[in-house]
C-alpha positions as CSV (number, residue, x, y, z in Angstrom):
1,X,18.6,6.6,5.4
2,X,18.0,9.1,2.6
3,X,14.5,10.1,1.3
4,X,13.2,8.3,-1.5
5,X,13.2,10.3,-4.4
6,X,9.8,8.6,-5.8
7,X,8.7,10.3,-2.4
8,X,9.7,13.5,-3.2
9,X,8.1,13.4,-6.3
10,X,4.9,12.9,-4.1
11,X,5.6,15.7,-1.8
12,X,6.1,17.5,-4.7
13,X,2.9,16.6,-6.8
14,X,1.4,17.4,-3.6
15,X,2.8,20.7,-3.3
16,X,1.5,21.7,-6.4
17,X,-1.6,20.2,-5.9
18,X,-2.3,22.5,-2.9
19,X,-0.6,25.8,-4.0
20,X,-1.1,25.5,-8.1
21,X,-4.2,23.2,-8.0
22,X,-6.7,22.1,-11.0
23,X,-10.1,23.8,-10.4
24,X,-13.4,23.9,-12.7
25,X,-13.5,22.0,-16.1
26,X,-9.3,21.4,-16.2
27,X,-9.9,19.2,-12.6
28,X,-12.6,17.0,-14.4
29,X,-9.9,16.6,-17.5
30,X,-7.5,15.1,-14.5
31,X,-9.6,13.2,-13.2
32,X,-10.8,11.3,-16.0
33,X,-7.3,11.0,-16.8
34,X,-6.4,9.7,-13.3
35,X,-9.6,7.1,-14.1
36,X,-8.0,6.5,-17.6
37,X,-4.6,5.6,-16.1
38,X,-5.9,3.5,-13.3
39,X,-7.3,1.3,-15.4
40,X,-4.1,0.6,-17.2
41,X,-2.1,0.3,-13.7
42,X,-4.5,-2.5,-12.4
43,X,-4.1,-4.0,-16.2
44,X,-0.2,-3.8,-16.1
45,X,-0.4,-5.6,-12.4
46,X,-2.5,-8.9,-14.0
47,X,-0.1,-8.9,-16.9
48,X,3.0,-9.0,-14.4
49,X,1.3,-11.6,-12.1
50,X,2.2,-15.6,-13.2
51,X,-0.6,-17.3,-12.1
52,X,0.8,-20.8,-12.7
53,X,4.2,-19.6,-10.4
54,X,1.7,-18.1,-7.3
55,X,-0.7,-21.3,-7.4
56,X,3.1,-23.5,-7.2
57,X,4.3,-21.8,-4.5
58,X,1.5,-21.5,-2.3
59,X,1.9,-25.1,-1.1
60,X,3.9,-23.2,1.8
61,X,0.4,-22.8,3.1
62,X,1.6,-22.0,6.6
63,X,4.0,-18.9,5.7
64,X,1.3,-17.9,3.6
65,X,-1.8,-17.9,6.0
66,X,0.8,-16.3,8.4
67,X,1.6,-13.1,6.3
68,X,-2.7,-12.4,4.7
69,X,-4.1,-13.1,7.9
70,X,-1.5,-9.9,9.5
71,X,-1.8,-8.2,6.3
72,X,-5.8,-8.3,6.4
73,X,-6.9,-8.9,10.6
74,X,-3.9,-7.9,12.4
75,X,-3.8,-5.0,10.8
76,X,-7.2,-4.0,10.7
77,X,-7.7,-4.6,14.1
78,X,-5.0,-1.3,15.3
79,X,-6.8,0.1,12.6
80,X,-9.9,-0.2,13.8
81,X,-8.5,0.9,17.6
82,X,-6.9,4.3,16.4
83,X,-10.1,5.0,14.7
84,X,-11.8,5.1,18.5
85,X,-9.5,8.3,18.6
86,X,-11.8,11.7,19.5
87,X,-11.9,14.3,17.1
88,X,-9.8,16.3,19.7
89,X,-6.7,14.4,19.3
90,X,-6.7,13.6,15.9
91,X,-9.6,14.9,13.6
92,X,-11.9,12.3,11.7
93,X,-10.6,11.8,8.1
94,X,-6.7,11.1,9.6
95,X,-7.7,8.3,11.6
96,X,-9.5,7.2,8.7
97,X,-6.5,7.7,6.6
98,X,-5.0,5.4,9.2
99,X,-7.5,2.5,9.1
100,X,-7.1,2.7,5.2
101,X,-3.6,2.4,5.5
102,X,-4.0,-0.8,8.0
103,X,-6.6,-2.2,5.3
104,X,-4.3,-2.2,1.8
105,X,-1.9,-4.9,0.8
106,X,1.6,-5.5,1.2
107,X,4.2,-3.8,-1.3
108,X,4.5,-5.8,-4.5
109,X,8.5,-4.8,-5.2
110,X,9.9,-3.7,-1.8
111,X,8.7,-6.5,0.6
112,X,11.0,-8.8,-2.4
113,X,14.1,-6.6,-2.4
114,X,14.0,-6.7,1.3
115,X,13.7,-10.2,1.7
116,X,16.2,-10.8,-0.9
117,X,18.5,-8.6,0.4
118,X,18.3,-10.1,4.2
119,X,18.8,-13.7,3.0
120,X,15.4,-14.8,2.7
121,X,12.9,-16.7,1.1
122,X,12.7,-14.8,-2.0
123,X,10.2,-16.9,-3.7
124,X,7.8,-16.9,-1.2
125,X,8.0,-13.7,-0.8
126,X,7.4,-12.4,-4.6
127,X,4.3,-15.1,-4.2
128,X,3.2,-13.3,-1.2
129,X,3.2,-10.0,-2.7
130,X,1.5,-11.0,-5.3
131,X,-1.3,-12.7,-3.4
132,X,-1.5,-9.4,-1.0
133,X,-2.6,-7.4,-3.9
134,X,-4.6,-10.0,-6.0
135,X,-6.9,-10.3,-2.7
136,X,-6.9,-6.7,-1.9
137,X,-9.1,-6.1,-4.8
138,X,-11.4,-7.6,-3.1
139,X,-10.9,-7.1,0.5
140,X,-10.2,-3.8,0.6
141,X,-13.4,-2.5,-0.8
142,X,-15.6,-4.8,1.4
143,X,-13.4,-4.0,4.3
144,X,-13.6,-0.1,3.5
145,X,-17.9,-0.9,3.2
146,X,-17.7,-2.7,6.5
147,X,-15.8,-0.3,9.0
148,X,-15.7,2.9,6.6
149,X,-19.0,3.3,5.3
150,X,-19.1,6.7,6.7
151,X,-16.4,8.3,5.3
152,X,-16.4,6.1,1.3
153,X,-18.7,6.4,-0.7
154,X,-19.6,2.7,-0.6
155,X,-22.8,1.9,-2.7
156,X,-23.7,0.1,-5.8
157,X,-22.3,2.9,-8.1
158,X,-18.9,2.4,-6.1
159,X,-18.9,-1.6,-6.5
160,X,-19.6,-0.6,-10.4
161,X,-16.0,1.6,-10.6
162,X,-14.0,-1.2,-8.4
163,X,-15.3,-3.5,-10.8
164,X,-15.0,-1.7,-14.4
165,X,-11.3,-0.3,-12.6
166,X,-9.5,-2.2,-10.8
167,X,-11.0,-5.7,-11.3
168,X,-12.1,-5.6,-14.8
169,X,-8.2,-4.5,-15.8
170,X,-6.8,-6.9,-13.7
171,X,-8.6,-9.6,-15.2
172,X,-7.8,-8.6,-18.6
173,X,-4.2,-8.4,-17.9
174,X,-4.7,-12.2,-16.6
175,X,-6.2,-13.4,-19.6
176,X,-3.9,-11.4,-22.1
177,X,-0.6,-12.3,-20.2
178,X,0.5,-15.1,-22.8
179,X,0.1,-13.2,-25.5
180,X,2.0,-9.7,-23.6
181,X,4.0,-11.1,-20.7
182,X,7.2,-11.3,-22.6
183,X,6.5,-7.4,-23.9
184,X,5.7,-6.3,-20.1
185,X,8.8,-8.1,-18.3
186,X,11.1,-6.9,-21.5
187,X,9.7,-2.9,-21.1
188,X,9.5,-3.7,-17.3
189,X,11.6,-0.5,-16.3
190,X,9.7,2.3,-18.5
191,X,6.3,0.8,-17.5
192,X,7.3,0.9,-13.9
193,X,8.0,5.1,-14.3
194,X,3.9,4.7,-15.8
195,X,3.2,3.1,-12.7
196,X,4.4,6.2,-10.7
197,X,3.3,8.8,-12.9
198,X,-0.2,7.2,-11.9
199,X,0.5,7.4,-8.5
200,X,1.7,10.8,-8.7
201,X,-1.5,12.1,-10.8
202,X,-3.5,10.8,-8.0
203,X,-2.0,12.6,-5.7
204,X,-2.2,15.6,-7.8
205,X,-6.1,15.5,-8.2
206,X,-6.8,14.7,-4.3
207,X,-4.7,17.5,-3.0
208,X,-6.4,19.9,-5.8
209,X,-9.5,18.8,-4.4
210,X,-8.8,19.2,-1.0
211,X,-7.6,22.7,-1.9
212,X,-10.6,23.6,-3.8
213,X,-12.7,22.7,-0.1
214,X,-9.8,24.6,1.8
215,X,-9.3,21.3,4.1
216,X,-6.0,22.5,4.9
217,X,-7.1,25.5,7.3
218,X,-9.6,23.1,9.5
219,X,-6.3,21.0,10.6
220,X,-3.6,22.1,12.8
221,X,-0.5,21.1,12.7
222,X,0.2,19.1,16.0
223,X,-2.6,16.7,14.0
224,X,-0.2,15.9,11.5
225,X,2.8,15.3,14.3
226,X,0.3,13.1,16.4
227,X,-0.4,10.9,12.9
228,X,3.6,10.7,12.1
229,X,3.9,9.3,15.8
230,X,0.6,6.9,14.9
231,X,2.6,5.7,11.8
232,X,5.9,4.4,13.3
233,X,3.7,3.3,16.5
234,X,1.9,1.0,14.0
235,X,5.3,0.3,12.4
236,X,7.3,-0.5,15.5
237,X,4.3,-2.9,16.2
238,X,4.0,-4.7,12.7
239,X,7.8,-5.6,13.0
240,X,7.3,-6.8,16.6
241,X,4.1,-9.2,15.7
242,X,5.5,-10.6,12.7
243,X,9.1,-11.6,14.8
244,X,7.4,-13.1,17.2
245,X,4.6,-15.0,15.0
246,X,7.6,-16.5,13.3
247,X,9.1,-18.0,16.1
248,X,5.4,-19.2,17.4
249,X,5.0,-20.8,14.0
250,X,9.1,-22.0,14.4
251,X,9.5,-21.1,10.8
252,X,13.2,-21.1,9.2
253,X,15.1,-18.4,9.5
254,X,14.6,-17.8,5.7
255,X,10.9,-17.8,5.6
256,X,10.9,-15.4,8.8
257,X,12.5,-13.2,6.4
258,X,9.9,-12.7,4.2
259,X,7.2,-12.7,7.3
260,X,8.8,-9.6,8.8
261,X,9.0,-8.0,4.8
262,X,5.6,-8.7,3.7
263,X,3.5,-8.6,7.2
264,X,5.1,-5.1,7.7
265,X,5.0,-3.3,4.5
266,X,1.9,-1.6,2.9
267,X,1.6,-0.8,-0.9
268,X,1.5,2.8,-1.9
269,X,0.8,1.7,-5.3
270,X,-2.4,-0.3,-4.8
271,X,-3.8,1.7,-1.8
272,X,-3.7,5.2,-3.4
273,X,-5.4,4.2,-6.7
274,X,-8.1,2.5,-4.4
275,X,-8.7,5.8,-2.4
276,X,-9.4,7.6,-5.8
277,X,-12.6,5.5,-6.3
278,X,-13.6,4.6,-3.0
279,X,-13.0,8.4,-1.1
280,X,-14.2,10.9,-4.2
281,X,-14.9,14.0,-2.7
282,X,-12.5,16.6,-0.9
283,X,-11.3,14.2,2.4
284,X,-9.5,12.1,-0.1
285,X,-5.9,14.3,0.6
286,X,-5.9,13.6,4.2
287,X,-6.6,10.0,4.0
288,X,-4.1,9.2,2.0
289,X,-1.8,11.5,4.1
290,X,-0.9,8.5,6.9
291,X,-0.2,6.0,4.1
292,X,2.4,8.7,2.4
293,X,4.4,8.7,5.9
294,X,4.1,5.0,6.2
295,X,5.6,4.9,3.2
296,X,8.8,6.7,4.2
297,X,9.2,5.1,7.1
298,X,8.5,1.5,6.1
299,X,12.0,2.4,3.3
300,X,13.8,3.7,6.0
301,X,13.7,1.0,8.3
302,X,13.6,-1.8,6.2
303,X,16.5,-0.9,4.3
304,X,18.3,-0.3,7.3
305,X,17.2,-3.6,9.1
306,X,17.4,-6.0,5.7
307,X,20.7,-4.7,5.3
308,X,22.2,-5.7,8.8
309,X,20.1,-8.7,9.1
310,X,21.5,-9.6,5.7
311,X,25.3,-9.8,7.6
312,X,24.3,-12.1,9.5
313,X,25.2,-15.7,9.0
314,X,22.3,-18.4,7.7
315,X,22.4,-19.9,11.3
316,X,22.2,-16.3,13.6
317,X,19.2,-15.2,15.3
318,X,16.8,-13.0,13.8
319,X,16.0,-11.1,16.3
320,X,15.3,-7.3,15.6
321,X,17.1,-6.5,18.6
322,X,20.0,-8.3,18.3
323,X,20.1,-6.8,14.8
């Protein structure tokens, strides 16, 4: 029940964001470089992606339909709740940090090690993963349009970045994939640290520019406690739903495995890139704030819960509380 240390790195990139922040012409030369390095993320995620493996495996339509539709409705919908929130309780751009963080995908790698390591249906889950993000290109910016227009800068300029950033690269990656795929999965483990230090530049740039705009002064810090208790609220309830959708749907215990992984996770990797070009501007820090404690706390307790569940023999219950 250790921090993550790829966490710390966060709190630590936005420590110095804050306190030792890029300002003038040397914040344009990160954020071009953030741009830059986006691209090549979303790249590196189409080259990693079989296409021919996710289009086999999603003949277990059922488990499938189950995990996107509480990845993408379920979601959304406490999302869209907490949002209701006055300014009083919570001010405006952390409950829109919170819808974000109900809108992105699932995690690519942990929902897979979790589901491995509780005896599930590993397969379906890396298929899962992989369709969470592959739709969350395209969800998550219409999504962020339809109940965030007010806070994202949503317009035909934005569609033009998703496109040329995230989609564009992703396609590319697709297309190049025979000829690189055996490159990417052989240098898998130094390309993954690029896949962090893009996280953690974009991190950097939105808590320099929420320094710049001196954000940090308008919120107090009983905010920040009332969005932690938001976050394992939202938490506690992901892990409820997808136990009991399981059992509605009378799936095996294997494949209510990888329901409870991969309905209850959200991807740190996919959602903070997607804040860089949907929020530009000075808010982006805070919104990304809920999805950083999310993050913790999703480790925490899955590790913790895929580990005992993992104990238990193929034939036990799966209930969390009998965990």
């Amino acid at each position: 029940m250790r921090l993550d240390p790829f966490l710390l790195l966060l709190l630590a990139a936005a420590g110095i964001g804050s306190f030792l922040s890029a300002t003038g012409d040397g914040l344009e030369i990160v954020k071009v470089a953030a741009t830059v390095t986006i691209g090549l993320l979303f790249f590196l995620y189409g080259a990693r992606l079989s296409t021919a493996e996710t289009i086999r495996n999603l003949r277990h339509w059922r488990l499938q339909l189950a995990i996107v539709l509480t990845t993408f409705a379920a979601f959304p919908l406490v999302g869209v709740a907490v949002r209701q929130l006055p300014d009083a309780i919570v001010p405006s751009p952390l409950t829109a940090g919170v819808l974000l963080l109900c809108l992105v995908p699932s995690t690519i790698q942990g929902c897979v090690v979790f589901t491995r390591a509780a005896g599930g249906n590993t397969a379906a889950a890396v298929v899962s993963a992989s369709v969470s993000n592959l739709l969350g290109v395209f969800l998550v910016p219409l999504s962020v349009a339809l109940l965030m227009g007010g806070d994202a800068h949503v317009d035909g300029g934005a569609v033009l970045r998703i496109v040329a950033q995230l989609f564009a690269p992703f396609v590319a990656g697709q297309l190049l994939r025979p000829l690189i795929g055996r490159w990417v999965e052989r240098n898998d483990p130094w390309l993954r640290k690029f896949d962090r230090s893009t996280i953690l530049l974009v991190v950097y740039v939105a808590f320099s520019e929420g320094a710049e705009a001196e954000i940090w002064t308008a919120v107090p810090a009983s905010s920040f406690a009332v969005v932690a208790g938001i976050c394992a609220a939202l938490l506690a309830l992901a892990l409820g739903w997808t136990t009991l959708l399981g059992r509605w749907c009378r799936f095996e215990r294997a494949d209510r495995m990888a329901l409870l992984f991969c309905g209850s996770t959200k991807s740190l990797a996919s959602g903070l890139p997607m804040v860089a070009v949907l929020f530009p501007g000075t808010t982006a820090a805070l919104i990304v704030l809920p999805l950083m404690i999310y993050h913790q706390m999703q480790l925490i307790v899955s590790s913790v819960l895929s580990e005992r569940l993992g104990r238990r023999p193929p034939g036990g219950t799966t209930d969390l509380t009998g965990a």
